[in-house]
C-alpha positions as a Markdown table, in Angstrom:
| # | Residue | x | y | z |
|---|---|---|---|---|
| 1 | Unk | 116.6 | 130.2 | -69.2 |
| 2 | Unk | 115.2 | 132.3 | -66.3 |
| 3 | Unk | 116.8 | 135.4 | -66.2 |
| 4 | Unk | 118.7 | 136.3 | -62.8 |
| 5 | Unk | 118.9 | 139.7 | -61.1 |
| 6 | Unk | 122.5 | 140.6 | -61.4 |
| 7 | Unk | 123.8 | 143.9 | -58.5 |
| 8 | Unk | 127.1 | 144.5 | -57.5 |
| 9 | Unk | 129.0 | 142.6 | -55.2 |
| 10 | Unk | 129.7 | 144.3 | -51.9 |
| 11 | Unk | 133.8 | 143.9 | -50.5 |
| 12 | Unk | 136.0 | 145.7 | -48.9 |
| 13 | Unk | 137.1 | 147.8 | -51.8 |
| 14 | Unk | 133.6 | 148.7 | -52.2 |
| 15 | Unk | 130.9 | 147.4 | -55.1 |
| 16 | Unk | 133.0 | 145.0 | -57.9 |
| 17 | Unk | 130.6 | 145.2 | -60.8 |
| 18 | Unk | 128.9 | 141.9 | -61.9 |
| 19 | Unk | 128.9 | 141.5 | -65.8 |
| 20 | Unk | 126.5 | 139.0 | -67.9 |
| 21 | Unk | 126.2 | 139.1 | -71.6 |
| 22 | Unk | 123.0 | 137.3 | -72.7 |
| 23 | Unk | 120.1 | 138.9 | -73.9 |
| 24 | Unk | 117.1 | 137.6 | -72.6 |
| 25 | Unk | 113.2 | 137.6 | -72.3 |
| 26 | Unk | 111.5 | 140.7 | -70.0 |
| 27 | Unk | 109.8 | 137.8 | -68.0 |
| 28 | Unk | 106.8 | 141.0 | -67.2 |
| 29 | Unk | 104.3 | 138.3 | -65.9 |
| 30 | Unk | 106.6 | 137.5 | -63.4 |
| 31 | Unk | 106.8 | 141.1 | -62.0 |
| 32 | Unk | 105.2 | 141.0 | -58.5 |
| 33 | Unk | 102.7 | 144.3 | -56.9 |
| 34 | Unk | 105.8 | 145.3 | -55.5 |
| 35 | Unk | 107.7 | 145.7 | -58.5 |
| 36 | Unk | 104.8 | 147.8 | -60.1 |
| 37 | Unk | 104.8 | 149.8 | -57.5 |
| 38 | Unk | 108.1 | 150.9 | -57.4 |
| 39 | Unk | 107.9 | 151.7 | -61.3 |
| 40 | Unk | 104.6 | 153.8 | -60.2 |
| 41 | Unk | 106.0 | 155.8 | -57.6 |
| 42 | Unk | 109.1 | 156.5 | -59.1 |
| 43 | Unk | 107.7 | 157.7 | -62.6 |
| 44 | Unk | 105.1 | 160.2 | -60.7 |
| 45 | Unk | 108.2 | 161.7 | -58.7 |
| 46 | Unk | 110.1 | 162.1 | -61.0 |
| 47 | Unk | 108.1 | 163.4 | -64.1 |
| 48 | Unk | 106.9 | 166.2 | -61.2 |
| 49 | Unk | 110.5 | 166.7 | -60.4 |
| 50 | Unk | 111.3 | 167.4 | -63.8 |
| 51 | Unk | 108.7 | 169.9 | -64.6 |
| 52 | Unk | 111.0 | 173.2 | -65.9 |
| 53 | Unk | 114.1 | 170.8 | -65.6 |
| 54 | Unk | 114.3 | 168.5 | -68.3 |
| 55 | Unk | 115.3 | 169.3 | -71.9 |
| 56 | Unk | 112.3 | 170.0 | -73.7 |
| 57 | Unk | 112.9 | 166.8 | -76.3 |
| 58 | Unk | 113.1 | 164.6 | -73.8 |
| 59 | Unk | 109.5 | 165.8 | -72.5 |
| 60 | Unk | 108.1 | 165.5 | -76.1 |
| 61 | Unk | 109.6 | 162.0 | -76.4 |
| 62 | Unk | 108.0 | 160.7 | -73.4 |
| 63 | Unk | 104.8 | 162.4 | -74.3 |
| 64 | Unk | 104.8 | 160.3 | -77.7 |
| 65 | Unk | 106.5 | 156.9 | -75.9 |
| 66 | Unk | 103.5 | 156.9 | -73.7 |
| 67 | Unk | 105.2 | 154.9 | -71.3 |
| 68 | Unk | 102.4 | 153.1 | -68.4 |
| 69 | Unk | 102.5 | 155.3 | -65.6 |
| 70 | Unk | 101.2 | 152.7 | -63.8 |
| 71 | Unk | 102.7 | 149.6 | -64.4 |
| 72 | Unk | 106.1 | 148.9 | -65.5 |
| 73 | Unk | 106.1 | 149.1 | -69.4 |
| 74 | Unk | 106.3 | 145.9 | -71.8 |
| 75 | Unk | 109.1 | 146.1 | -73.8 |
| 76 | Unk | 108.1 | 145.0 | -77.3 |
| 77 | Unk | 105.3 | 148.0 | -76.6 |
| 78 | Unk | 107.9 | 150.6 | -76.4 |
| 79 | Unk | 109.5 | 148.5 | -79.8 |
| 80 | Unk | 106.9 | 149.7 | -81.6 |
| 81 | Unk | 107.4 | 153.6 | -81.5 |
| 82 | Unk | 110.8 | 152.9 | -81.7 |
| 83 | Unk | 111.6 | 151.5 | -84.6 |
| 84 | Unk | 108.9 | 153.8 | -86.3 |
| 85 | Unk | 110.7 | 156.9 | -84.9 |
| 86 | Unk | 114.4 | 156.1 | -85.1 |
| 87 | Unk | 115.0 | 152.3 | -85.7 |
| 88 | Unk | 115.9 | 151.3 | -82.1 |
| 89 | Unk | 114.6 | 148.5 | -79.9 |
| 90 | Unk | 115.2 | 147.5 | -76.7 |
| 91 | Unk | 116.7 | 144.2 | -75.8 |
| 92 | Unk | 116.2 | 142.9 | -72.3 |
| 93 | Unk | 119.9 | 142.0 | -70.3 |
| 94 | Unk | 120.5 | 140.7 | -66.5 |
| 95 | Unk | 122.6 | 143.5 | -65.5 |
| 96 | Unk | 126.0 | 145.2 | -66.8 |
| 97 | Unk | 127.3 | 144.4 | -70.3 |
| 98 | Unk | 130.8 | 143.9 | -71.2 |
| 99 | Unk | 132.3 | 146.3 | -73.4 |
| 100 | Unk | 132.2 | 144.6 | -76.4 |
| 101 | Unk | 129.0 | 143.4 | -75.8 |
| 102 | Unk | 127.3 | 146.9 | -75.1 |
| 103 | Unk | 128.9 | 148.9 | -78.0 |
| 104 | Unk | 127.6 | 146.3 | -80.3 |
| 105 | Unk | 124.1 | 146.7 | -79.5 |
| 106 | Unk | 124.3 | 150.4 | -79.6 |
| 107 | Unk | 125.8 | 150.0 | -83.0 |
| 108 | Unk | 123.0 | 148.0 | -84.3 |
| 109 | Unk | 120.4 | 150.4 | -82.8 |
| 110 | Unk | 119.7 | 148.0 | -79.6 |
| 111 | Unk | 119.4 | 149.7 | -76.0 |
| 112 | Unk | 120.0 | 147.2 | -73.2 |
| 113 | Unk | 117.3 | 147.5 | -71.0 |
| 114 | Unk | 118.6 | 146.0 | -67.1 |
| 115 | Unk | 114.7 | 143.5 | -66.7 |
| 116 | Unk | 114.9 | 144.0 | -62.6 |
| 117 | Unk | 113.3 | 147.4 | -60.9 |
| 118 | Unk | 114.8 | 147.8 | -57.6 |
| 119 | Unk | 113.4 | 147.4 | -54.0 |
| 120 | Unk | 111.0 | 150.1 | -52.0 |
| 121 | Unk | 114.6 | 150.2 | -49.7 |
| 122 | Unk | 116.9 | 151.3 | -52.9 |
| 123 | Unk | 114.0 | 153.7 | -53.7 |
| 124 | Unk | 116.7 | 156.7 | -53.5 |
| 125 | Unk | 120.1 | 155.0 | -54.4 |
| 126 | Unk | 121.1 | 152.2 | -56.2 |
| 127 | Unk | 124.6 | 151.6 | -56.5 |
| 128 | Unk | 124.0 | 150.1 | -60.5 |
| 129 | Unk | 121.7 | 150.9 | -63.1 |
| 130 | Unk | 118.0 | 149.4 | -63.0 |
| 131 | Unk | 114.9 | 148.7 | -64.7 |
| 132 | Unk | 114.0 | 152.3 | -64.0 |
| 133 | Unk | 117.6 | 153.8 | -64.6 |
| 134 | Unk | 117.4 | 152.3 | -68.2 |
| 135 | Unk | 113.8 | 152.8 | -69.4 |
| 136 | Unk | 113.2 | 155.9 | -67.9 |
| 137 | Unk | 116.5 | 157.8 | -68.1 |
| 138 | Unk | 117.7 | 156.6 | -71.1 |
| 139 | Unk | 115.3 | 155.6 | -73.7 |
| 140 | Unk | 113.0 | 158.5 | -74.4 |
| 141 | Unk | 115.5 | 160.4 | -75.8 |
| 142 | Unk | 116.3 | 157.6 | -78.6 |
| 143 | Unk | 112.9 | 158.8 | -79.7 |
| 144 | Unk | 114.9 | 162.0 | -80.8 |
| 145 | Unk | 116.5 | 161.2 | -84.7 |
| 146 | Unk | 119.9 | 162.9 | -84.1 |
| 147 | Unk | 120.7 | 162.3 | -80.5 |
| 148 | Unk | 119.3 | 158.1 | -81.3 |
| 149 | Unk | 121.9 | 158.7 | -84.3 |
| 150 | Unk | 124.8 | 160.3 | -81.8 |
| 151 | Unk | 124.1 | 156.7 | -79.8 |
| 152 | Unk | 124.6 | 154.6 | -82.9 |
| 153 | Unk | 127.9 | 156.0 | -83.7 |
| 154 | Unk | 129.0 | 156.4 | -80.2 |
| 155 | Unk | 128.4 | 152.3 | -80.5 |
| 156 | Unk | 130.3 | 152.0 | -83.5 |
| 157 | Unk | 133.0 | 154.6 | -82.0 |
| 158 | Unk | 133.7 | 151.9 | -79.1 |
| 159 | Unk | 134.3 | 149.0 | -81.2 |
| 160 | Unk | 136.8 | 150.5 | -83.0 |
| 161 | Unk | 138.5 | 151.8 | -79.3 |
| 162 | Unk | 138.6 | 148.2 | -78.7 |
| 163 | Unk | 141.4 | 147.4 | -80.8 |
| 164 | Unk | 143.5 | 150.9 | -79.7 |
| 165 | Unk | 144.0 | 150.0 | -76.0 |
| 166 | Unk | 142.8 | 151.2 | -72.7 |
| 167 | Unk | 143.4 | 154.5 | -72.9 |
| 168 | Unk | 141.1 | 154.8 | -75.5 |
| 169 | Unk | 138.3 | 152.9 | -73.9 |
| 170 | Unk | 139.1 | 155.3 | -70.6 |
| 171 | Unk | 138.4 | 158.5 | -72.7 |
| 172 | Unk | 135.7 | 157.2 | -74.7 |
| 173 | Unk | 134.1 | 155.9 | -71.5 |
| 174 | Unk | 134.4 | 159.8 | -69.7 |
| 175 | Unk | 132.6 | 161.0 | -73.1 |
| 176 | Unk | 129.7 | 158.5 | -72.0 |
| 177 | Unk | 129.7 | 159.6 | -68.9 |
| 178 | Unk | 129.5 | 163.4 | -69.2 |
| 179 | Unk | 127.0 | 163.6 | -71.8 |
| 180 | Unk | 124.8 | 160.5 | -72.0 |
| 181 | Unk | 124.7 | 160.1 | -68.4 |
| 182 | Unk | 125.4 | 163.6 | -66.8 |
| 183 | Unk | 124.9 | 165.9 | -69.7 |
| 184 | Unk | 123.1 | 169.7 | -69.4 |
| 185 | Unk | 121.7 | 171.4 | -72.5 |
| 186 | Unk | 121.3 | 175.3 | -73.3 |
| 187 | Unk | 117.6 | 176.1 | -73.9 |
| 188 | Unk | 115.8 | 179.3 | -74.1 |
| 189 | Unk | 114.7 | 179.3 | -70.5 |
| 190 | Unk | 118.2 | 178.4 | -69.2 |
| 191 | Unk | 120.2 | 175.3 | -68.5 |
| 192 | Unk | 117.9 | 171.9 | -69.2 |
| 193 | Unk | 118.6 | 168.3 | -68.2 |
| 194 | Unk | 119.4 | 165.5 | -70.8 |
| 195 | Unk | 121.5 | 163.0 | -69.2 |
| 196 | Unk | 120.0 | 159.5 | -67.9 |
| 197 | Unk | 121.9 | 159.8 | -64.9 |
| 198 | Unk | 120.3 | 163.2 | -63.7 |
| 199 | Unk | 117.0 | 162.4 | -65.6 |
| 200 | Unk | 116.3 | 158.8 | -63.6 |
| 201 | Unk | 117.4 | 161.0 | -60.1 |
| 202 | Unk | 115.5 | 163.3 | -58.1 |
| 203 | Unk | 118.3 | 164.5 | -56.2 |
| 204 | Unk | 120.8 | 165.1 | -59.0 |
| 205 | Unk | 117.6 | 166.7 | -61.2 |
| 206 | Unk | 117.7 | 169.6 | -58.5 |
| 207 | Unk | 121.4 | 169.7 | -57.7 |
| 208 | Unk | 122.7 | 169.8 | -61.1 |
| 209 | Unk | 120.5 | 173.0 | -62.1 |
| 210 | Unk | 120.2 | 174.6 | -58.4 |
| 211 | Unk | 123.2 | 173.8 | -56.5 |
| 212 | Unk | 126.3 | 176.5 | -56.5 |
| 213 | Unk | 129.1 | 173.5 | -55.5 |
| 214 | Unk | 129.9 | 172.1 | -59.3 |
| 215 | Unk | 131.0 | 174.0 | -62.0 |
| 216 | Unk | 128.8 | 174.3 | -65.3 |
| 217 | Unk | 131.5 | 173.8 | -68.6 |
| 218 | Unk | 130.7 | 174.4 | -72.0 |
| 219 | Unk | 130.7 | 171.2 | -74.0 |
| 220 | Unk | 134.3 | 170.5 | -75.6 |
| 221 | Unk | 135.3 | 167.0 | -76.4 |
| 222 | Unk | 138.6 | 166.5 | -76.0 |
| 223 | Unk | 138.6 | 168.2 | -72.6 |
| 224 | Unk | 136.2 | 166.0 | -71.6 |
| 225 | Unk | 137.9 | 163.1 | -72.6 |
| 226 | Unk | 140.5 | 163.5 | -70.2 |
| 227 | Unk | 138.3 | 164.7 | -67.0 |
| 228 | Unk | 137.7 | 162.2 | -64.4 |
| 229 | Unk | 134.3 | 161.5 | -62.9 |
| 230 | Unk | 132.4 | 160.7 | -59.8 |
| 231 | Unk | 130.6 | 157.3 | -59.3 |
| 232 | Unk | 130.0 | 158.0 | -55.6 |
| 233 | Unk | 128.3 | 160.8 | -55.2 |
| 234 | Unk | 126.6 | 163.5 | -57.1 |
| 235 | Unk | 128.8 | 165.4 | -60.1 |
| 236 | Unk | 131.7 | 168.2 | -59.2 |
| 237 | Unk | 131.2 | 169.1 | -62.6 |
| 238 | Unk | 128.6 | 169.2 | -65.7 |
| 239 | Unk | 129.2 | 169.9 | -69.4 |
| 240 | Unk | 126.6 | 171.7 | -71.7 |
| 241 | Unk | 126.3 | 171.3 | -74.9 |
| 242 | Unk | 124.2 | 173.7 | -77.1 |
| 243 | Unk | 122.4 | 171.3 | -78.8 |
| 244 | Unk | 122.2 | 167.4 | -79.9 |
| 245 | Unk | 123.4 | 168.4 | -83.6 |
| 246 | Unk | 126.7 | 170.1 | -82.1 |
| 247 | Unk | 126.9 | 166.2 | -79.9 |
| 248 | Unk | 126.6 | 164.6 | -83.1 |
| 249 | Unk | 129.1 | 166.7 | -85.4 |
| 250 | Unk | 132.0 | 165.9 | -82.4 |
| 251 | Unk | 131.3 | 162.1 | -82.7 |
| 252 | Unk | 130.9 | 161.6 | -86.5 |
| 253 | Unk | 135.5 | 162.1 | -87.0 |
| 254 | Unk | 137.3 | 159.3 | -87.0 |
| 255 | Unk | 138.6 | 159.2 | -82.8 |
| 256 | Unk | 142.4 | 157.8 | -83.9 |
| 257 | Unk | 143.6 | 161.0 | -84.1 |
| 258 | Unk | 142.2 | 162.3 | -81.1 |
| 259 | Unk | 143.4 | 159.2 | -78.8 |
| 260 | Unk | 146.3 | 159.8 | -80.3 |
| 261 | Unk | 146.7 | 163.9 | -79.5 |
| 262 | Unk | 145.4 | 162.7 | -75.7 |
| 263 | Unk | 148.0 | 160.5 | -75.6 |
| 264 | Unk | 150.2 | 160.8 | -72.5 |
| 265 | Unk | 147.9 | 163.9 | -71.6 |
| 266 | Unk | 147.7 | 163.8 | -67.9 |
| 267 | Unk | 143.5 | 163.6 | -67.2 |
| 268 | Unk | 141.9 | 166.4 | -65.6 |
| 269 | Unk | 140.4 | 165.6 | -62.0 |
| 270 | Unk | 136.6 | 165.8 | -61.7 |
| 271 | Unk | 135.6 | 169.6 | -60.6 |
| 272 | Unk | 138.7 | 171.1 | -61.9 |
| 273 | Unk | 138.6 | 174.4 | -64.2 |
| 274 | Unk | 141.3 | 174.2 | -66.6 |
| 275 | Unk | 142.5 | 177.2 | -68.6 |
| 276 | Unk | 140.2 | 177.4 | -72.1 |
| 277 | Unk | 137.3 | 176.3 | -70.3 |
| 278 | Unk | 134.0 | 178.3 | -71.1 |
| 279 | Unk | 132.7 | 178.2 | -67.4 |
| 280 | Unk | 129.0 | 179.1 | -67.1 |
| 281 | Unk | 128.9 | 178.9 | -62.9 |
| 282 | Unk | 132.2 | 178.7 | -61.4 |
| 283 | Unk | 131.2 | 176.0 | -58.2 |
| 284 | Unk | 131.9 | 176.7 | -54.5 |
| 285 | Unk | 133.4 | 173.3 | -54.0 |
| 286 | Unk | 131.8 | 173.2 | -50.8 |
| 287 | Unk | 131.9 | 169.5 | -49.0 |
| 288 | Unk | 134.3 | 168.0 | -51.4 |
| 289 | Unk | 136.2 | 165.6 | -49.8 |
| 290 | Unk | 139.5 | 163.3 | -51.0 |
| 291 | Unk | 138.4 | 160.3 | -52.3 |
| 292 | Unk | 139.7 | 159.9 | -55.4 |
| 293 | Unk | 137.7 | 159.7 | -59.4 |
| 294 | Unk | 136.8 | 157.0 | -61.6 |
């Protein structure tokens, strides 16, 4: 089967996600110049972007990953220190998984890795995750033992919010969003990145640490679980966590309970300060418009 290149659809409600669930082969001989190139540029901008801005164990994993700078990496190369580091492998998809089908691979220690890099044009935005979203955002930090084990049970957490509804799949989904994706860690020397999201974009790596418009949280799960998020634009808010063992210790309960506390809860909009909330920088808000959250 040749494997297709899978990106939103574009209407008049905006981008409809495209979903596939097959795993297939990373088909890197057929990976034109072009397609290297973008890896290439993309890796050198960013790893100087993130000098003094990412979390110091996502710096060491990529230092022992030894990613090709150059050209864009071979999967079953990256398997290798993997497996030996924490048991995870990469598995090659088309584009964006089903639910079922993504917490299942997370849950058997298997990071879906989108095959296609995007074009010189999407160079700064993309409205999906890529080639270079995936490999370079993401999978580093499974080099790390506890937050690679925080992924496994985040996997194993979503197939059991499968069978409790929605609203279960809503809140777990927010969790996702605000530390996997958007998360900020306390380090010595201040406030580090750790999220993919942030990580895989030069524009968020700076705003997220720099700007004064979104407000800095201290990590708390449940209040997380009922804040809204931004798919449009850069985050109104961030959540930091102290470190990947406190990440871990609030995923390893059993959720039941906690969907079923939230239940009825009325979810926080995105940039809101709530009472309870440790706030590191209160943001200025400045620009927000009125479009509405995820």
């Amino acid at each position: 089967m040749i494997p297709q290149r899978l990106e939103h659809q574009a209407t008049d409600k905006g981008y409809v996600p495209i979903y596939a669930t097959g795993v297939v082969e990373q088909p890197w001989h057929d990976y034109s110049d072009t397609d290297h190139a973008v890896w290439s540029e993309l890796y050198a901008r960013q790893r100087e972007v993130l000098r003094g801005r990412a979390c110091e164990q996502f710096l060491a994993a990529m230092a022992a990953l030894q990613m090709d700078e150059t050209r864009i990496p071979r999967f079953s190369d990256l398997d290798i220190p993997l497996r030996r580091s924490t048991g995870w492998r990469l598995v090659a998809v088309e584009g964006l998984l089903p639910e079922a089908d993504f917490f299942g691979h997370l849950a058997a220690r298997e990071f879906p890795v989108t095959w296609w890099i995007r074009t010189p044009e999407q160079m700064d935005y993309l409205a999906e995750p890529d080639l270079f979203h995936d490999l370079f955002g993401h999978v580093p930090l499974l080099m790390d033992p506890v937050f690679a084990d925080y992924m496994c049970a985040y996997g194993q957490g979503g197939l059991k919010a499968m069978h409790l509804g929605p609203d279960a799949l809503t809140q777990l989904a927010r969790l996702y969003w605000y530390t996997v994706e958007f998360g900020l860690i306390r380090s010595a020397e201040g406030l580090r990145i750790y999220g993919s999201g942030i990580l895989s974009s030069a524009g968020e790596s700076r705003y997220s640490l720099q700007s004064d418009v979104p407000n800095r949280i201290g990590f708390d799960r449940d209040r997380i679980m009922r804040t809204r998020y931004r798919i449009d634009s850069f985050q109104r808010g961030y959540f930091v966590i102290d470190s990947f063992d406190q990440l871990f210790e609030a995923t390893r309960p059993d959720f039941t309970p906690i969907y079923a506390r939230l239940a009825g809860l009325a979810p926080h909009a995105a940039g809101e300060i709530v009472p309870g909330d440790a706030v590191i920088t209160r943001g200025t808000c400045e620009g927000w418009d009125d479009t509405p959250d995820a």
